[in-house]
C-alpha positions in Angstrom: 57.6 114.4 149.7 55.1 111.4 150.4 54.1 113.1 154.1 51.5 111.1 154.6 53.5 107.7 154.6 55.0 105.8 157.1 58.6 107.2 158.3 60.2 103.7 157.0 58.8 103.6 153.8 59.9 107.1 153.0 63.6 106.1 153.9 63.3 103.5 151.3 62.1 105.7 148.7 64.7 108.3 149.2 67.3 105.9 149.4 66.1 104.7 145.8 66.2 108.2 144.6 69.4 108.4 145.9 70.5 105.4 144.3 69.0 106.6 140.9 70.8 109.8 140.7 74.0 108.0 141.6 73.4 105.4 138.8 73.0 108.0 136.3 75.7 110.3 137.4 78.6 107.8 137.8 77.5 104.9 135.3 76.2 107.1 132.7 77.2 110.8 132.9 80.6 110.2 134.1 81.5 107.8 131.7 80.4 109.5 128.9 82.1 112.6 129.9 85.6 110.8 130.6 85.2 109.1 127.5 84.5 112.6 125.5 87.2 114.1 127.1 89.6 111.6 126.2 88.7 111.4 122.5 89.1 115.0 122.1 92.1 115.7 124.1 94.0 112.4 123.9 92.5 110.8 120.4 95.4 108.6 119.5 95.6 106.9 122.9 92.0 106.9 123.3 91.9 104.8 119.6 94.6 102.2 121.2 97.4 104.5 120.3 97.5 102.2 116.8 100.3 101.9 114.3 99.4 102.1 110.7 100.3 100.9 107.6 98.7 102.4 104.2 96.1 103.6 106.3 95.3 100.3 107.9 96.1 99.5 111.8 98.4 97.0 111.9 99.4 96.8 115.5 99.4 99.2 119.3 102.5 100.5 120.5 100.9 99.6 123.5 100.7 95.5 123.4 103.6 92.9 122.2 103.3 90.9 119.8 105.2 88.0 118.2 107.6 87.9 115.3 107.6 84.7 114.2 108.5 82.7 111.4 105.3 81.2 109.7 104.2 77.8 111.2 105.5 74.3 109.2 101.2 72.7 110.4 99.1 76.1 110.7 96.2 73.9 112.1 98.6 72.4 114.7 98.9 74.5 118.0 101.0 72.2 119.4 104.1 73.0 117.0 106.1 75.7 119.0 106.9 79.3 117.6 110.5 80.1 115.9 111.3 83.6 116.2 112.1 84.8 112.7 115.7 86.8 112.8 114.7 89.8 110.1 112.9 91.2 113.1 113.9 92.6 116.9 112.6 90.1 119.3 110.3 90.9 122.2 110.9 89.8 126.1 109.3 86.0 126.6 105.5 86.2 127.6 103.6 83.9 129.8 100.3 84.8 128.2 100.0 82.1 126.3 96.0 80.4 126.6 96.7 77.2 124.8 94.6 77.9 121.4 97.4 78.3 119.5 98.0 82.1 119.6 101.2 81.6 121.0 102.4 84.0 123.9 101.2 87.0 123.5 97.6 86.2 123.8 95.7 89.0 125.0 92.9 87.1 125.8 95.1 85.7 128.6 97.4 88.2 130.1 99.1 87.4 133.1 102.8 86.0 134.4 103.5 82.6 135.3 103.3 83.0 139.1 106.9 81.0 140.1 108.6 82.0 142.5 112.1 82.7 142.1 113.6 79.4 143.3 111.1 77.5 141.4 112.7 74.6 140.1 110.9 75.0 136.2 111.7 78.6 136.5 115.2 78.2 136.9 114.9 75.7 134.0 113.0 77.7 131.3 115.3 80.9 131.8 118.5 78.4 131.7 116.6 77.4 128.0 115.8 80.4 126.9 119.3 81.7 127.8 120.7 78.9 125.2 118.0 79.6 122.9 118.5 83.2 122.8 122.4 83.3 123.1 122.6 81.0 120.3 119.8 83.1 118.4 121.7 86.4 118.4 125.6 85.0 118.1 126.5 85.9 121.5 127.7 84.6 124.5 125.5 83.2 127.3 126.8 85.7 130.0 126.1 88.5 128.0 122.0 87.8 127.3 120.0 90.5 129.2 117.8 89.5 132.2 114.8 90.9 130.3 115.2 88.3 127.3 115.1 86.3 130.1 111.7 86.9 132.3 108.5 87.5 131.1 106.7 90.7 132.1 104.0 90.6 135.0 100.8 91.6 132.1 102.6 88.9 129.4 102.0 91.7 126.8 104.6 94.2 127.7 106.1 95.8 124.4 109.0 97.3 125.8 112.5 95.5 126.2 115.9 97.2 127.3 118.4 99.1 125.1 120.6 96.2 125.8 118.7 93.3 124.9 118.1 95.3 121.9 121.6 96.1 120.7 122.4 92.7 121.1 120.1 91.7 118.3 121.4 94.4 115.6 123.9 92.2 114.1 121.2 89.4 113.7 118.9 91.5 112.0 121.4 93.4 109.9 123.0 90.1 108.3 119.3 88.7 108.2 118.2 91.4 106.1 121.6 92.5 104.6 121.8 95.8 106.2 124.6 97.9 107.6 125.5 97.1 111.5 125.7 100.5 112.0 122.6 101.4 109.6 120.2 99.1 112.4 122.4 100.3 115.2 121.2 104.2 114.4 118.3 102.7 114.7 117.9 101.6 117.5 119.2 104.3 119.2 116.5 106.4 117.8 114.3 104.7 119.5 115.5 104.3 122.9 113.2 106.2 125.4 114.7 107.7 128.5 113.1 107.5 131.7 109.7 109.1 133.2 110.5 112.3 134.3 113.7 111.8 134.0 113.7 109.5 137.0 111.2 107.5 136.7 111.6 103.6 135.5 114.3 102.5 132.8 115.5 103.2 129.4 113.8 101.1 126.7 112.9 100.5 123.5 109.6 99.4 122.1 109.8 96.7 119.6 106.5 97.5 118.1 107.7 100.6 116.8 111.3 99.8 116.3 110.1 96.8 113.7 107.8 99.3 112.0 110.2 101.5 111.6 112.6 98.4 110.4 110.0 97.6 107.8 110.3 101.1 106.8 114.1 101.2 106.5 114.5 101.3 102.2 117.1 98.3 101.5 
């Protein structure tokens, strides 16, 4: 095509053909066709794999969130967040950007980047091991290392069996429920590992406190 210009210029024009065709195929065709794919294959995931309540989404079993005990100020972002004990508690989150969201802010995922030997590391997980030992009635050797440590994303919705056993007494007597009713419960709910080797057990607190709001008293 185009014999009668000069070798160079031809190059360039094929290159920009080239780069054309590519354009089209991999930021328009190919996305379109992943995209279609997943929607008809994989719908539910595709849609943010949502949990719904009267036909409303409410929430994704695939992001944390907090359960916390409505704010004294609303308009002060300052005043810090008290878990509320009717519901299973999540792992701590470092995404937290400062506009009074509160951890969990997807708008600012990430972990807090200390090192292990950090000095205010060692400090906040010696607090939250207080907070949350005195929280769920139990003793401070006992608390999980996941209540502990925040997850690398800060939106992780998953916590261990363990840390979540611990809290069915509080939220039994909180809602005055059975031990053993919330205790079922839970163990519904625990997913085994991917593969079958892959990972660890755990249990995702979205869906557990759905399926605690579900529970008839």
């Amino acid at each position: 095509m185009f014999p009668h210009l000069p070798p160079m210029l031809r190059q360039h024009l094929s290159a920009l053909r080239m780069l054309l065709v590519f354009t089209v195929v991999t930021g328009i065709v190919y996305p379109l066709a992943v995209t279609g794919i997943g929607r008809l294959a994989f719908g539910h995931q595709a849609d943010g794999s949502l949990i719904e309540d009267h036909g409303k989404p409410v929430a994704s079993r695939l992001l944390g969130q907090n359960f916390a005990l409505p704010k004294k100020n609303p308009d002060d972002i300052s005043e810090p967040l008290r878990p509320d004990p009717q519901w299973f508690q999540p792992r701590p989150s470092a995404a937290d950007a400062g506009k009074g969201a509160g951890p969990y802010d997807p708008t600012s995922s990430g972990a807090s980047n200390l090192g292990p030997d950090n000095p205010r590391l060692v400090m906040t997980i010696a607090e939250r091991r207080a907070a949350v030992a005195a929280f769920d009635g139990v003793g401070p050797a006992s608390v999980p290392t996941d209540a502990l440590t925040a997850s690398g994303s800060g939106l992780d919705p998953d916590i261990s069996p363990a840390y979540a056993y611990q809290q069915v007494a509080r939220v039994a007597k909180a809602r005055g429920l059975p031990a053993e009713r919330v205790r079922a419960l839970v163990a519904a709910h625990v997913r085994g590992r991917e593969l079958g080797f892959l990972g660890q057990e755990r249990v995702d607190v979205i869906e557990l406190n759905h399926a605690l709001a579900l529970l008839p008293a």
